[in-house]
N, CA, C and O atoms as a Tripos MOL2 file, in Angstrom:
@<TRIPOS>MOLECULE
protein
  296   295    74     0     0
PROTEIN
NO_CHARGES

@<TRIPOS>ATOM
      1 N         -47.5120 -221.7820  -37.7160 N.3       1 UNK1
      2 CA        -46.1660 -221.3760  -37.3660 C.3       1 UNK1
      3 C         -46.2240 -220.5630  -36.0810 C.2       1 UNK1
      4 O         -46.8790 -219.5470  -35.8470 O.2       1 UNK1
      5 N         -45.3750 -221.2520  -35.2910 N.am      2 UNK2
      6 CA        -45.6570 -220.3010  -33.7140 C.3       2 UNK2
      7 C         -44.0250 -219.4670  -33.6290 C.2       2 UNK2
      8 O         -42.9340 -220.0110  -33.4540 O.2       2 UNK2
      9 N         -44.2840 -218.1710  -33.7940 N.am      3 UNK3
     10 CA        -43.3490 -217.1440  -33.9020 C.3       3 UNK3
     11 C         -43.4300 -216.6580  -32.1300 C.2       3 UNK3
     12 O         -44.2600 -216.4480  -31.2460 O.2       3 UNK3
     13 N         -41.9020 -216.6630  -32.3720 N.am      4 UNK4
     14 CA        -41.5100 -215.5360  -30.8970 C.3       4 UNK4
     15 C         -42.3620 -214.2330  -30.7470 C.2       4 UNK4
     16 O         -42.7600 -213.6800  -31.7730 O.2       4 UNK4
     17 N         -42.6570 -213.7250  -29.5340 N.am      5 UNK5
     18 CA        -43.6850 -212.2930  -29.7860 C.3       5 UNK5
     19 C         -42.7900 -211.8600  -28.5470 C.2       5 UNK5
     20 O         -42.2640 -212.4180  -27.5850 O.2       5 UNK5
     21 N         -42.8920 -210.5340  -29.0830 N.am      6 UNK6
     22 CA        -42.1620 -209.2560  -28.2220 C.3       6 UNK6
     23 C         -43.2560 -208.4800  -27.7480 C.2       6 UNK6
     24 O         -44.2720 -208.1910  -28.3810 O.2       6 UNK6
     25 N         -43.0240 -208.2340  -26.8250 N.am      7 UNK7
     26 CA        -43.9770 -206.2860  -26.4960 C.3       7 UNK7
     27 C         -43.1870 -205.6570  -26.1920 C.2       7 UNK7
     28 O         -42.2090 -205.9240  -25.4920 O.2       7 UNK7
     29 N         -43.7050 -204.0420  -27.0200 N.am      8 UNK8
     30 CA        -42.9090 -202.6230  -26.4270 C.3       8 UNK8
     31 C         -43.4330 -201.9990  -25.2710 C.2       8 UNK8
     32 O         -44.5230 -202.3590  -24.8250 O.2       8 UNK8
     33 N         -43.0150 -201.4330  -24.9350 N.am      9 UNK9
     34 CA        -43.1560 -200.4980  -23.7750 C.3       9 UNK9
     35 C         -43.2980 -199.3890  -23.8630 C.2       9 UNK9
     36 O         -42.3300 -198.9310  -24.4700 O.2       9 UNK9
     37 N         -44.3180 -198.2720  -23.4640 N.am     10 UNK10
     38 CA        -44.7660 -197.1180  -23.9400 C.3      10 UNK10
     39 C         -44.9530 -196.5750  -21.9140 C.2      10 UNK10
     40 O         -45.3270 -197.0830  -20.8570 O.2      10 UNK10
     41 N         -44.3440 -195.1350  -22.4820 N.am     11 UNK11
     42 CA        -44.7500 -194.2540  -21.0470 C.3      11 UNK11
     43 C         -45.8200 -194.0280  -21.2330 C.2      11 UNK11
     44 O         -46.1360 -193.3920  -20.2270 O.2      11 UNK11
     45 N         -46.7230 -194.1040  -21.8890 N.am     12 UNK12
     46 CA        -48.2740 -193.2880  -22.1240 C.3      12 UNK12
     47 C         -49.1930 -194.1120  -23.2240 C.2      12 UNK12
     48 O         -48.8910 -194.8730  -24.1440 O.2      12 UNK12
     49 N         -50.3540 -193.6580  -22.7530 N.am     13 UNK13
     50 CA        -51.0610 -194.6670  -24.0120 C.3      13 UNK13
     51 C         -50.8890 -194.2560  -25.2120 C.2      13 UNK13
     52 O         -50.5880 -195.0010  -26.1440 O.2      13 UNK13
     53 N         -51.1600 -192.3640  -25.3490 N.am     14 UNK14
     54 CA        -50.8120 -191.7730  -26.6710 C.3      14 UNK14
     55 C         -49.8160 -192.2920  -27.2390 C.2      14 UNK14
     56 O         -49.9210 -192.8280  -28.3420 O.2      14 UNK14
     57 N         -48.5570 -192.2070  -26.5030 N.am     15 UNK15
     58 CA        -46.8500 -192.9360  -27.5900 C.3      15 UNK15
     59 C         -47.2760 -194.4100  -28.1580 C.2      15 UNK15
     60 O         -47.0280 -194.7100  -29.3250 O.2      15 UNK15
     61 N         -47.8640 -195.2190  -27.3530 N.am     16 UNK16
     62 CA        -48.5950 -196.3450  -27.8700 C.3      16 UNK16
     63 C         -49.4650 -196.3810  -29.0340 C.2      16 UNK16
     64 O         -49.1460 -196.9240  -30.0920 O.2      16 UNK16
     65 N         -50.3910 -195.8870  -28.8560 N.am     17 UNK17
     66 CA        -51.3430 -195.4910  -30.0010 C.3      17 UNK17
     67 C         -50.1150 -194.8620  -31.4070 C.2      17 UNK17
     68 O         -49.6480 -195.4330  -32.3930 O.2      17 UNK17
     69 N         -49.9970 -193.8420  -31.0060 N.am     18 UNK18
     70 CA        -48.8270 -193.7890  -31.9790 C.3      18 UNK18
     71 C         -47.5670 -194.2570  -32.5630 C.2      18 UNK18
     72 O         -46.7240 -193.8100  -33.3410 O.2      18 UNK18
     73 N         -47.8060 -195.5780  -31.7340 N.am     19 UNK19
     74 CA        -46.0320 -196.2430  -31.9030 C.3      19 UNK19
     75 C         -47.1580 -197.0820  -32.8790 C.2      19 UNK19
     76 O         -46.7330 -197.2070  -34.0280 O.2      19 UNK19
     77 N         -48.3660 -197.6180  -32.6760 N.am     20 UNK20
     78 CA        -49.0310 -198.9180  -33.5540 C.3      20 UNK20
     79 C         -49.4110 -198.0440  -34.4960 C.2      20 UNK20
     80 O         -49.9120 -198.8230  -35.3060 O.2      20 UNK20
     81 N         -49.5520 -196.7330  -35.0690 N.am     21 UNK21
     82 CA        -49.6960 -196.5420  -36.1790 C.3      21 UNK21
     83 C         -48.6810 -196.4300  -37.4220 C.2      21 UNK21
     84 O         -48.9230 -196.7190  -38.5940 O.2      21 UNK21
     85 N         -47.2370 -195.8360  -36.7560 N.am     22 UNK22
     86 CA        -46.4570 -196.0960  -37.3500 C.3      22 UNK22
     87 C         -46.0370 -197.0620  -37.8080 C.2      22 UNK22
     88 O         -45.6100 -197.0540  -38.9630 O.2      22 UNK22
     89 N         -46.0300 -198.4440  -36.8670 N.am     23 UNK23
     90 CA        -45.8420 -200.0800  -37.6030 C.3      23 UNK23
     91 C         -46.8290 -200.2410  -38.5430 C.2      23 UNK23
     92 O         -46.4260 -200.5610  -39.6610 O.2      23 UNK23
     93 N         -47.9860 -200.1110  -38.3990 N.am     24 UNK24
     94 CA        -49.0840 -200.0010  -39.1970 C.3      24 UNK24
     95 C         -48.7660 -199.2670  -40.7510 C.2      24 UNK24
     96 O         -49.3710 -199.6950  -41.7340 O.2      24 UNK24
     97 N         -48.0280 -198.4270  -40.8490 N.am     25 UNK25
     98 CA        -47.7420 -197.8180  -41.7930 C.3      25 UNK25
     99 C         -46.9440 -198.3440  -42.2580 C.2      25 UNK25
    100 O         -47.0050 -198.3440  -43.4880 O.2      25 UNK25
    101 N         -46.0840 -198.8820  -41.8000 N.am     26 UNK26
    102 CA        -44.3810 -199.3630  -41.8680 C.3      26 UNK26
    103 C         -44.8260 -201.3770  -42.6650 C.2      26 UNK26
    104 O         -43.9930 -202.1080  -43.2020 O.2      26 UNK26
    105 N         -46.2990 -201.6990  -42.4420 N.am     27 UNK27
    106 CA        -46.6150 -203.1350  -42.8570 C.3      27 UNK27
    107 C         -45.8500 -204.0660  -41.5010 C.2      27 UNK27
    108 O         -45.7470 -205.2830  -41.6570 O.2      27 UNK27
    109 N         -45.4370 -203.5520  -40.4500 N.am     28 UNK28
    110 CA        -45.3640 -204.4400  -39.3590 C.3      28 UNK28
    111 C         -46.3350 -204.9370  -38.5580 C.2      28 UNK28
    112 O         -47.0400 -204.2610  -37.8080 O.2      28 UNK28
    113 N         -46.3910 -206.3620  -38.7410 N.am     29 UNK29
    114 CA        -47.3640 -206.7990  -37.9650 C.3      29 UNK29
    115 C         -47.8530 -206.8360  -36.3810 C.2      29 UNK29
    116 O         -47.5590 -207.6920  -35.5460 O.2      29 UNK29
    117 N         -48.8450 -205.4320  -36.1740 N.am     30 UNK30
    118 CA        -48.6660 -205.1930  -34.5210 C.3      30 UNK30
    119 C         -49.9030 -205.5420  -34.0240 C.2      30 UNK30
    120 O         -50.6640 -206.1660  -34.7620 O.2      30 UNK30
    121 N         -50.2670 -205.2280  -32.8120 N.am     31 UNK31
    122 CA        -51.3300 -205.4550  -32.1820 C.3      31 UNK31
    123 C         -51.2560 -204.6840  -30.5340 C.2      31 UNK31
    124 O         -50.4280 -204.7360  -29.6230 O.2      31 UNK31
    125 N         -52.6990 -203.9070  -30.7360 N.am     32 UNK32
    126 CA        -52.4160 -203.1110  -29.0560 C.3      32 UNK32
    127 C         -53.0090 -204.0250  -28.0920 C.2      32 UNK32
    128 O         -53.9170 -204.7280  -28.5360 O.2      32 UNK32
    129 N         -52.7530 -204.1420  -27.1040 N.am     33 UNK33
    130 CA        -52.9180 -205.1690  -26.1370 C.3      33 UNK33
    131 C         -52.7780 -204.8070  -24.5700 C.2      33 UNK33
    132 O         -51.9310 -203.9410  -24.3550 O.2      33 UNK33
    133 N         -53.5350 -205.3710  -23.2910 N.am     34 UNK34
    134 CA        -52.8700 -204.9440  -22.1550 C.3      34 UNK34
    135 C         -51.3840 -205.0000  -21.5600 C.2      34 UNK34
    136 O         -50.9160 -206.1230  -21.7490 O.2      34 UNK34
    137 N         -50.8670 -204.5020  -21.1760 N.am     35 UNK35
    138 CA        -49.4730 -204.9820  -20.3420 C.3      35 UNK35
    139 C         -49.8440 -206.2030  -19.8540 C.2      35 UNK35
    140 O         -50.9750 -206.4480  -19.4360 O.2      35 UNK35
    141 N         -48.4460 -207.4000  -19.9120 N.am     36 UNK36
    142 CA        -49.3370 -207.9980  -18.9320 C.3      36 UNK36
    143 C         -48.7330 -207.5970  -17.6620 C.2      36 UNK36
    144 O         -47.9300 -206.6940  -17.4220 O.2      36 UNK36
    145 N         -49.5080 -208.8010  -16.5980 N.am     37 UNK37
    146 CA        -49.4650 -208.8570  -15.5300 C.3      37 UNK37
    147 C         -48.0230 -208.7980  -14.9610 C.2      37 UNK37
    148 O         -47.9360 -208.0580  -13.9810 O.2      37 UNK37
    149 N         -46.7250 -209.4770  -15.3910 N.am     38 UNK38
    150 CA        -45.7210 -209.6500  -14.8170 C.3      38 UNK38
    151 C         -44.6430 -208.6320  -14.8070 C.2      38 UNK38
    152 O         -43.6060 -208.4970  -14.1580 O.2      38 UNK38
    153 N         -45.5690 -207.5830  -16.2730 N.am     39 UNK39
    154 CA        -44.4710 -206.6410  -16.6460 C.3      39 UNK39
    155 C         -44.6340 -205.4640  -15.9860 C.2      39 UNK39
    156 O         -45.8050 -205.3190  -15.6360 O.2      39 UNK39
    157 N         -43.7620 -204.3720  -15.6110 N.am     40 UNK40
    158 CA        -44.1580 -203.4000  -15.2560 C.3      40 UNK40
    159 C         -44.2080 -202.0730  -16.2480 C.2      40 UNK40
    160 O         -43.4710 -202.1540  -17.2310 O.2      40 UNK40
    161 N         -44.9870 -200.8650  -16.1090 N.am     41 UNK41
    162 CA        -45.1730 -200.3960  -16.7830 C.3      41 UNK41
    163 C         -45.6410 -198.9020  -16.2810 C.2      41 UNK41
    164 O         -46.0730 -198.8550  -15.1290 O.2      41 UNK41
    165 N         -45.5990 -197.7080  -17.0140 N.am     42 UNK42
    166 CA        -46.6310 -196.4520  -16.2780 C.3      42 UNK42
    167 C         -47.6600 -196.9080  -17.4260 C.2      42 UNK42
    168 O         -48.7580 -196.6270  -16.9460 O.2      42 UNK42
    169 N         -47.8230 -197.3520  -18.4320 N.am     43 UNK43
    170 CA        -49.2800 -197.5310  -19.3970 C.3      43 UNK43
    171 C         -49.7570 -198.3650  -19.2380 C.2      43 UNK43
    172 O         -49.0130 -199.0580  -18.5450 O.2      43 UNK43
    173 N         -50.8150 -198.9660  -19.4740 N.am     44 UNK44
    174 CA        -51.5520 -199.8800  -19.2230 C.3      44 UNK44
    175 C         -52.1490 -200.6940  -20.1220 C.2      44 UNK44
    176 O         -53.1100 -201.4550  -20.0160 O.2      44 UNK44
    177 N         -51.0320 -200.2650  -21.5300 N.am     45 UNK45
    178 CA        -51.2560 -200.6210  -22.8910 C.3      45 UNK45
    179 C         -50.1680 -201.0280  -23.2840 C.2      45 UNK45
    180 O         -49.2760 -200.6000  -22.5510 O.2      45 UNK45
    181 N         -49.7060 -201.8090  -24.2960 N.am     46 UNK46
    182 CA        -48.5180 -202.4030  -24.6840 C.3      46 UNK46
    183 C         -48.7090 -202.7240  -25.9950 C.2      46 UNK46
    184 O         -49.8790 -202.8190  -26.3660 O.2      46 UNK46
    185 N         -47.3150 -203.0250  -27.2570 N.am     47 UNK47
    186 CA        -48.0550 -203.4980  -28.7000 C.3      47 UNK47
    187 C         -46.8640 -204.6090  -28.8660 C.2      47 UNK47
    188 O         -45.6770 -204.4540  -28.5810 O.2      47 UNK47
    189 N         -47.5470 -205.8510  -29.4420 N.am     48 UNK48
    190 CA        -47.0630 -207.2680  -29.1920 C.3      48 UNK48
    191 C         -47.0930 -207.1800  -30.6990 C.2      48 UNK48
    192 O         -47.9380 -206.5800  -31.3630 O.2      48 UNK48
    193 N         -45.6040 -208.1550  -31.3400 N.am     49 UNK49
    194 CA        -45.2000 -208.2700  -32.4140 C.3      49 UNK49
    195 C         -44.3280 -209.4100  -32.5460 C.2      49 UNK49
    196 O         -43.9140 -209.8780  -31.4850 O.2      49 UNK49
    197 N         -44.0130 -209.8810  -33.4680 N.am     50 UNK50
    198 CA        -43.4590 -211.1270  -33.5860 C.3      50 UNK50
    199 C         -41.7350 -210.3520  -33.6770 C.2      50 UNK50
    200 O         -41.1910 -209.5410  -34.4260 O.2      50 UNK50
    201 N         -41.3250 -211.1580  -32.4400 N.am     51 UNK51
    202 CA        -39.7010 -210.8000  -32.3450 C.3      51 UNK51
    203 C         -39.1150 -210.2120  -33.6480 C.2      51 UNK51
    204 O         -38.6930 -209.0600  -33.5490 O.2      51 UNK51
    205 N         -39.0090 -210.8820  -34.9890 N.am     52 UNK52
    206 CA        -38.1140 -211.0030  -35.6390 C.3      52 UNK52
    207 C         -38.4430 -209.5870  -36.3610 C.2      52 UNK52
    208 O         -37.9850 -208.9890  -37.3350 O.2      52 UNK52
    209 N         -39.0820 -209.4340  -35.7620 N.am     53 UNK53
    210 CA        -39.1230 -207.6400  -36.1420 C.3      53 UNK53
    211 C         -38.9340 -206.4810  -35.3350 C.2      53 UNK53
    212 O         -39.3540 -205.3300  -35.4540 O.2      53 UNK53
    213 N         -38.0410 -207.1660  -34.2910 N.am     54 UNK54
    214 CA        -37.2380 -205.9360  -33.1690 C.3      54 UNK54
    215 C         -36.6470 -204.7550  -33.7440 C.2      54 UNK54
    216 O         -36.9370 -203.5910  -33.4670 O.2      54 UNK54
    217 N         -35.4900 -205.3090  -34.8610 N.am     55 UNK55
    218 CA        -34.8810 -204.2520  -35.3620 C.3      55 UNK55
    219 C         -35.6050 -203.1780  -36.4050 C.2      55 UNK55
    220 O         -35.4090 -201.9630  -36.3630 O.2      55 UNK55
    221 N         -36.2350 -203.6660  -37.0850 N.am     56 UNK56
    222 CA        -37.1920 -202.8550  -37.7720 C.3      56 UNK56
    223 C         -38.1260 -202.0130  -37.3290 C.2      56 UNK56
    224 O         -38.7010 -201.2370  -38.0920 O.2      56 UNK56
    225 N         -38.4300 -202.0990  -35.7440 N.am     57 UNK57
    226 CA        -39.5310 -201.6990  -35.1680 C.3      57 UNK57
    227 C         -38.8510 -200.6220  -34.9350 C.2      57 UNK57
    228 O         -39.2570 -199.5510  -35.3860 O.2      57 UNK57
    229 N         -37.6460 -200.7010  -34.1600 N.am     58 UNK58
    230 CA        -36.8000 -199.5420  -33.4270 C.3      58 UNK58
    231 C         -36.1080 -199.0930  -34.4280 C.2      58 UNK58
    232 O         -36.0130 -197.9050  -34.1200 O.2      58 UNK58
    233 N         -35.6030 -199.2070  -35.3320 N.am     59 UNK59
    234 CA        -35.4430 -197.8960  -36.6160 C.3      59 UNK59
    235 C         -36.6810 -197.0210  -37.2740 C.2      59 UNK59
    236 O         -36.4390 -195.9040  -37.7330 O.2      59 UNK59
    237 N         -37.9240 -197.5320  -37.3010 N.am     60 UNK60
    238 CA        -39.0730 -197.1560  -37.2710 C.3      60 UNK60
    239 C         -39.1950 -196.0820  -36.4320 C.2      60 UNK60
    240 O         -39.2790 -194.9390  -36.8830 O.2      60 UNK60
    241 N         -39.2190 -196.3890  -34.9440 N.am     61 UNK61
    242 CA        -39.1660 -195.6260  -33.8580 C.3      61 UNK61
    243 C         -38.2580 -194.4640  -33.9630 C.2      61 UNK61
    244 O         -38.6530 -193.3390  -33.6580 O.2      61 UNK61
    245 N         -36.9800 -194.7050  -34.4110 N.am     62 UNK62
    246 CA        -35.9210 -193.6580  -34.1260 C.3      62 UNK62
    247 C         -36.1580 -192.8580  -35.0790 C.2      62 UNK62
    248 O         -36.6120 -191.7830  -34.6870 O.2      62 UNK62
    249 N         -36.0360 -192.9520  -36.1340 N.am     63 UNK63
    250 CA        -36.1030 -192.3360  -37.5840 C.3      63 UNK63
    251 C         -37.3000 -191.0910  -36.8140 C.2      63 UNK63
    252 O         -36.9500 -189.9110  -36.8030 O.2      63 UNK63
    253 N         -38.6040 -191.4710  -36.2410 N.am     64 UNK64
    254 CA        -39.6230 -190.6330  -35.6430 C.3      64 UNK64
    255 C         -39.6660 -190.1910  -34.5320 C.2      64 UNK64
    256 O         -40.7740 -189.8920  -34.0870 O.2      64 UNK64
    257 N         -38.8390 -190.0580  -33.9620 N.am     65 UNK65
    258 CA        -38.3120 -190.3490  -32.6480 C.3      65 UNK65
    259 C         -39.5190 -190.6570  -31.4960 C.2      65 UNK65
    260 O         -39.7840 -189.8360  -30.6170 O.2      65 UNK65
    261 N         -40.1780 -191.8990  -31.6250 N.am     66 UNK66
    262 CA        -40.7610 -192.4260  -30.6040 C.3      66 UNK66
    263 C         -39.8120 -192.5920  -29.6890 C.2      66 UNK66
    264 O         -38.5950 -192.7530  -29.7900 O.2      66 UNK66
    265 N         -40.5950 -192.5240  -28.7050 N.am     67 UNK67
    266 CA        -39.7800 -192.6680  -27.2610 C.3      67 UNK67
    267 C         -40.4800 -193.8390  -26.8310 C.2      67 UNK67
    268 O         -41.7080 -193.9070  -26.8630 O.2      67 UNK67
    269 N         -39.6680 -194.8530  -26.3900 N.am     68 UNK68
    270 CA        -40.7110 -196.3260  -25.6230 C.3      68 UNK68
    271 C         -39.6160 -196.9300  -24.2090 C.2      68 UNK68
    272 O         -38.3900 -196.9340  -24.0970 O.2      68 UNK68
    273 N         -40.4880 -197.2990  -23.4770 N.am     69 UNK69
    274 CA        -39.6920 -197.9850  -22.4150 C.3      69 UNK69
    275 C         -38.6860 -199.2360  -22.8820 C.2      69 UNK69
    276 O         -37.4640 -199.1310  -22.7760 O.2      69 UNK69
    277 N         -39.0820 -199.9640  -23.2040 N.am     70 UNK70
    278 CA        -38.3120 -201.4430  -23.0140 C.3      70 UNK70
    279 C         -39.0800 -202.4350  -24.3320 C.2      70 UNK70
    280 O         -40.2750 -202.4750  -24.6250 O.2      70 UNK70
    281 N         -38.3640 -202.8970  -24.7230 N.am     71 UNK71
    282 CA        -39.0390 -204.5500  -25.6630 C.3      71 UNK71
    283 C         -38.5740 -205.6090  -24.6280 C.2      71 UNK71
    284 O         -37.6670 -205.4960  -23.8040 O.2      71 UNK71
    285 N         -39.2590 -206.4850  -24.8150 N.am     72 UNK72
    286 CA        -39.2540 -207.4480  -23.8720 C.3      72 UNK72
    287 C         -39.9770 -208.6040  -24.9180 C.2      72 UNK72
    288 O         -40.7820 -208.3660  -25.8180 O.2      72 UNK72
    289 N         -39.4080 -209.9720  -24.4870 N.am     73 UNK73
    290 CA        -39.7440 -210.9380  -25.5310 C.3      73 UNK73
    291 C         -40.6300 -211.8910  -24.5480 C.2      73 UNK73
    292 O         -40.0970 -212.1410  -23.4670 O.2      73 UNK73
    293 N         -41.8730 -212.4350  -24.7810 N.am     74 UNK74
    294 CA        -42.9050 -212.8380  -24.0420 C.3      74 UNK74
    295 C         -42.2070 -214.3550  -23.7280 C.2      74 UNK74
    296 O         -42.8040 -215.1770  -23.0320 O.2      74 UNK74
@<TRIPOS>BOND
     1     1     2 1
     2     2     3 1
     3     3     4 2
     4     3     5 am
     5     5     6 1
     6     6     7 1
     7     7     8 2
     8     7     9 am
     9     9    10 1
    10    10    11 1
    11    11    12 2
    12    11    13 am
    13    13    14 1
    14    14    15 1
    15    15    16 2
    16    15    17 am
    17    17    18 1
    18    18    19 1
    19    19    20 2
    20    19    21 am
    21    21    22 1
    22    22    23 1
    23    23    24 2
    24    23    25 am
    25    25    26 1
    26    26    27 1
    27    27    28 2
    28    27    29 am
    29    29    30 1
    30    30    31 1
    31    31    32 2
    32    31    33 am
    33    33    34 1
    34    34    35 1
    35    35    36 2
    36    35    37 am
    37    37    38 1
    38    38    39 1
    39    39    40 2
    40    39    41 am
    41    41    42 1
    42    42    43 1
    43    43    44 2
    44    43    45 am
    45    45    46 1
    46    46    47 1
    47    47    48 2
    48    47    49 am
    49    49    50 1
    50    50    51 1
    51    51    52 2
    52    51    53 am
    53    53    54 1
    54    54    55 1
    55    55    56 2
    56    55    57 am
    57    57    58 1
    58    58    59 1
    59    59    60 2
    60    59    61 am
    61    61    62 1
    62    62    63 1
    63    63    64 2
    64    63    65 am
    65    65    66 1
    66    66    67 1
    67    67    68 2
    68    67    69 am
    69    69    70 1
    70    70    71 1
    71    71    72 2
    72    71    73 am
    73    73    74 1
    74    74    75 1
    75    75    76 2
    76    75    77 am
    77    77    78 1
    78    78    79 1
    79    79    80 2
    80    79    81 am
    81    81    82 1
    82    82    83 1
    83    83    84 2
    84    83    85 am
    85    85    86 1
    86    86    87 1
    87    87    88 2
    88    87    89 am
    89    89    90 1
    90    90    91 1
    91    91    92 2
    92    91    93 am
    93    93    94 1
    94    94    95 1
    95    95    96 2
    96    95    97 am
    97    97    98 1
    98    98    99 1
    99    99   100 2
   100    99   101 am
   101   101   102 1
   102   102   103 1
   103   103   104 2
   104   103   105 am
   105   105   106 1
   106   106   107 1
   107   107   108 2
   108   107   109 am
   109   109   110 1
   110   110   111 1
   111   111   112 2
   112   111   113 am
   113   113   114 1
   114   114   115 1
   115   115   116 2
   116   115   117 am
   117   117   118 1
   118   118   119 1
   119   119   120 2
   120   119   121 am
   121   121   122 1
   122   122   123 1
   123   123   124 2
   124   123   125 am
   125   125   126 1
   126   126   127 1
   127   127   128 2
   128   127   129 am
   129   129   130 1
   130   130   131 1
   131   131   132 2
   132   131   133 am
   133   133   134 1
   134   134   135 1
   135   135   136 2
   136   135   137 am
   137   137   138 1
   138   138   139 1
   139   139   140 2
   140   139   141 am
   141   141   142 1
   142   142   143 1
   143   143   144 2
   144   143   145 am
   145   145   146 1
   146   146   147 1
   147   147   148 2
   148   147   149 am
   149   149   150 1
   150   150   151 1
   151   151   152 2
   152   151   153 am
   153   153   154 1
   154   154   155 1
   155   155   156 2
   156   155   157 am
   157   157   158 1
   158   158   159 1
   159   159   160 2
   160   159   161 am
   161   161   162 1
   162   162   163 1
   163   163   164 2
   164   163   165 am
   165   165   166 1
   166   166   167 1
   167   167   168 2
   168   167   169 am
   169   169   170 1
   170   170   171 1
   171   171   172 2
   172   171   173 am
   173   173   174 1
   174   174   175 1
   175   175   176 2
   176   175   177 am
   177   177   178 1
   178   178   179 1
   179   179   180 2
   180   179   181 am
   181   181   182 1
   182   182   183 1
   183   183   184 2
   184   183   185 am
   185   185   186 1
   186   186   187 1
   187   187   188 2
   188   187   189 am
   189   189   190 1
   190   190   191 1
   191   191   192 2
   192   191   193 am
   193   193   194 1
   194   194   195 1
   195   195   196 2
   196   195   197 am
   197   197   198 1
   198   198   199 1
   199   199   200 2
   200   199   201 am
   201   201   202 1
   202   202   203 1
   203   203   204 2
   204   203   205 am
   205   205   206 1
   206   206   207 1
   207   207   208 2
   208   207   209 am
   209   209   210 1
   210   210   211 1
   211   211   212 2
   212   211   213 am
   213   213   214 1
   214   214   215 1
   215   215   216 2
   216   215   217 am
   217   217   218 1
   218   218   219 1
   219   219   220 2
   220   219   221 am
   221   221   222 1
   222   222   223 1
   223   223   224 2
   224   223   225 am
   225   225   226 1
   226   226   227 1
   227   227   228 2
   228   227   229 am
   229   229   230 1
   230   230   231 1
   231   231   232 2
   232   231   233 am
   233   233   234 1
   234   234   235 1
   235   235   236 2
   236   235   237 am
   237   237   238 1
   238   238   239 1
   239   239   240 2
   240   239   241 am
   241   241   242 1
   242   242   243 1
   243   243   244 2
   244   243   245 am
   245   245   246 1
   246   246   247 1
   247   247   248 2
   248   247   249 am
   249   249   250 1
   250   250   251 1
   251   251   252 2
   252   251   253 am
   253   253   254 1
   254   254   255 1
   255   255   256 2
   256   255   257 am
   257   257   258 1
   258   258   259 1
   259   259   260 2
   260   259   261 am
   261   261   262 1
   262   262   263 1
   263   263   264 2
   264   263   265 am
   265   265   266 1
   266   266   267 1
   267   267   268 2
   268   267   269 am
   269   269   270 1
   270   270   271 1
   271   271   272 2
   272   271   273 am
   273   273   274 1
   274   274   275 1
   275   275   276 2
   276   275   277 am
   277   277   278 1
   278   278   279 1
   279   279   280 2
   280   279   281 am
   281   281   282 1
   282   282   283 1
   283   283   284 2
   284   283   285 am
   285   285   286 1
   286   286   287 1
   287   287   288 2
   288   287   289 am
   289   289   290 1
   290   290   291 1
   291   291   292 2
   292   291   293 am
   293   293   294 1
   294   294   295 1
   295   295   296 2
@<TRIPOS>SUBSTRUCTURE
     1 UNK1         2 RESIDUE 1 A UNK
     2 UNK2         6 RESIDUE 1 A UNK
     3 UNK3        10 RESIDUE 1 A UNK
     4 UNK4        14 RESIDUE 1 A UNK
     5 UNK5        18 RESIDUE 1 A UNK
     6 UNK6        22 RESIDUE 1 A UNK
     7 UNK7        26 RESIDUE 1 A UNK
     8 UNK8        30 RESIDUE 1 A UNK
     9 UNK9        34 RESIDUE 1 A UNK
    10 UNK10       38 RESIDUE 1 A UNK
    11 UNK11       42 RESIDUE 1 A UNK
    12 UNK12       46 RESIDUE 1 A UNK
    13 UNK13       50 RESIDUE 1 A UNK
    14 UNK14       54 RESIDUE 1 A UNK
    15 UNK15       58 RESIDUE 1 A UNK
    16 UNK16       62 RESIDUE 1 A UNK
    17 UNK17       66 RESIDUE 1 A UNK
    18 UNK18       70 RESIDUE 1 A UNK
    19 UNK19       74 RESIDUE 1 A UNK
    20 UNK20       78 RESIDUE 1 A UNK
    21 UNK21       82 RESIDUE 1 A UNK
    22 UNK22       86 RESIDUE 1 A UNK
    23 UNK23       90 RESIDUE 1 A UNK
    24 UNK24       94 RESIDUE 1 A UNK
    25 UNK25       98 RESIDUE 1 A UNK
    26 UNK26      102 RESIDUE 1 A UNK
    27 UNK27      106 RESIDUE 1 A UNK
    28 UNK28      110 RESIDUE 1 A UNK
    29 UNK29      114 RESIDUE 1 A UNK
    30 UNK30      118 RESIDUE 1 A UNK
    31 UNK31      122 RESIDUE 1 A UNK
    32 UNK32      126 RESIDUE 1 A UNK
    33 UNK33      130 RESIDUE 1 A UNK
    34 UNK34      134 RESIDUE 1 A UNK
    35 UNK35      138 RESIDUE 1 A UNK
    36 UNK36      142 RESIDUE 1 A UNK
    37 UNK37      146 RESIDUE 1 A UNK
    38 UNK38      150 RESIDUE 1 A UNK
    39 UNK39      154 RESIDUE 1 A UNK
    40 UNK40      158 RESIDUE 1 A UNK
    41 UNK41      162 RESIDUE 1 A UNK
    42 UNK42      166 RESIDUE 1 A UNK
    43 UNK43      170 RESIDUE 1 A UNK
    44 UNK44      174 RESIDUE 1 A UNK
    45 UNK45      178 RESIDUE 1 A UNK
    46 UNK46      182 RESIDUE 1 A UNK
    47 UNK47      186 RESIDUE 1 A UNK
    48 UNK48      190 RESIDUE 1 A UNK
    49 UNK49      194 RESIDUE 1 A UNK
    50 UNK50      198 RESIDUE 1 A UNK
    51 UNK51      202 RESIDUE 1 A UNK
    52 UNK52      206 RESIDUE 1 A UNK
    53 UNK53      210 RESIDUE 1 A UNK
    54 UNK54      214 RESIDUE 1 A UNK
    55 UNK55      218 RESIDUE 1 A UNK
    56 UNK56      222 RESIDUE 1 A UNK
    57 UNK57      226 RESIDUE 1 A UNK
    58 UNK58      230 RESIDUE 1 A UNK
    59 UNK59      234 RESIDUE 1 A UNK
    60 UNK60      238 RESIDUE 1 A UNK
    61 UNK61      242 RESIDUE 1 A UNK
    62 UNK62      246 RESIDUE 1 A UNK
    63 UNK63      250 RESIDUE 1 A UNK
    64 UNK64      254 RESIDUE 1 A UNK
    65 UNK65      258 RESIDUE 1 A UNK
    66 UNK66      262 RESIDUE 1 A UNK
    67 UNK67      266 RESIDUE 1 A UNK
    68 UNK68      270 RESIDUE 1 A UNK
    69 UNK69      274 RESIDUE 1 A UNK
    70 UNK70      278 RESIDUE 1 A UNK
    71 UNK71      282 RESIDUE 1 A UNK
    72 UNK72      286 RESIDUE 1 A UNK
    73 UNK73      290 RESIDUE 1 A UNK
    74 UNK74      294 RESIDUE 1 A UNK
């Protein structure tokens, strides 16, 4: 099954690191990964997830108040 994949956007690697533990906790399926190439970014880290878990990710986020740049769908 080939699922849509999103990446978030993190100002820092720490919010990153900490944005994938919270999905991690949460049973969302994440993964830390480079930015890519086309996207821009101040981190140099990014966490890629299958779209259909946008909204879940960012109530996740808010509820903790992660702070992230942008989702963007690959």
């Amino acid at each position: 099954m080939n699922e849509d994949q999103c990446v978030v956007l993190f100002h820092s690697t720490s919010l990153a690191l900490r944005g994938e533990k919270l999905c991690r906790e949460e049973k969302i399926l994440v993964k830390l990964i480079p930015v890519p190439r086309r996207l821009s970014s101040d981190c140099g880290v990014c966490l890629r997830f299958p779209c259909v878990e946008e909204e879940r990710l960012r109530s996740v986020f808010a509820a903790k108040a992660l702070e992230f740049d942008d989702i963007v769908r690959l």
